[in-house]
N, C-alpha and C positions, 0 to 999 in steps of 0.2 A: 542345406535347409530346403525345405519340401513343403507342402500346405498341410502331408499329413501328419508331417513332425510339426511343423509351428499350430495345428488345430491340438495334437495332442497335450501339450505345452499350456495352447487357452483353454484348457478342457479339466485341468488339475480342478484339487480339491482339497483344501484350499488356493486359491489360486496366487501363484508368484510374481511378483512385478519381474518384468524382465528387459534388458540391454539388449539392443539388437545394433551389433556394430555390422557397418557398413565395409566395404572393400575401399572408400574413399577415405577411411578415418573416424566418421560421425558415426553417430551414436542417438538411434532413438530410443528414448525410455516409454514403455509401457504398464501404468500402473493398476491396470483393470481391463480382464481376459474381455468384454465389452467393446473396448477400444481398437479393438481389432476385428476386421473381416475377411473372408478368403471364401473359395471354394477347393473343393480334394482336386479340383481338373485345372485350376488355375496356376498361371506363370507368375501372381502377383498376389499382394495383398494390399490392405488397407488402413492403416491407423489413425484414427484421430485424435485431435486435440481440441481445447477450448477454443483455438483461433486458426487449428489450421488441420490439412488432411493431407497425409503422404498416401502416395501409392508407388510400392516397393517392388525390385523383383524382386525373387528367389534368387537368383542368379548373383544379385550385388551382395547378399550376405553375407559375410564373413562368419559370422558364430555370432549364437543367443548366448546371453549368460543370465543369471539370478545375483542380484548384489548380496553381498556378506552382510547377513546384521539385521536384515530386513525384516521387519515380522510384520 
């Protein structure tokens, strides 16, 4: 995972909630392309929540997925 793959990813249309598992096991869910920030030159990104804000590398992620079922 790369900032130009996870921007393309927040850039759909309509947009997919998506899993971003971690290399430690966890698992953050992103349910609005919004909720996320990055730039193309960055090592890191940014997601928020209603209580709280991770800042991720590139590096820790294991694979995004799209859950089944999701509309």
């Amino acid at each position: 995972m790369n900032a130009t793959e996870l921007i393309k990813l927040m850039n759909r249309s309509p947009f997919d909630p998506l899993e971003i598992h971690m290399n430690d096991g966890s698992v953050i869910n992103v349910s609005e392309s919004f909720s996320i920030a990055t730039e193309r030159t960055s090592p890191c990104f940014i997601v928020y929540t209603a209580d709280k804000m991770d800042v991720v590398s590139y590096r820790n992620v294991a694979k995004v997925t799209t859950p089944v079922g999701v509309e």
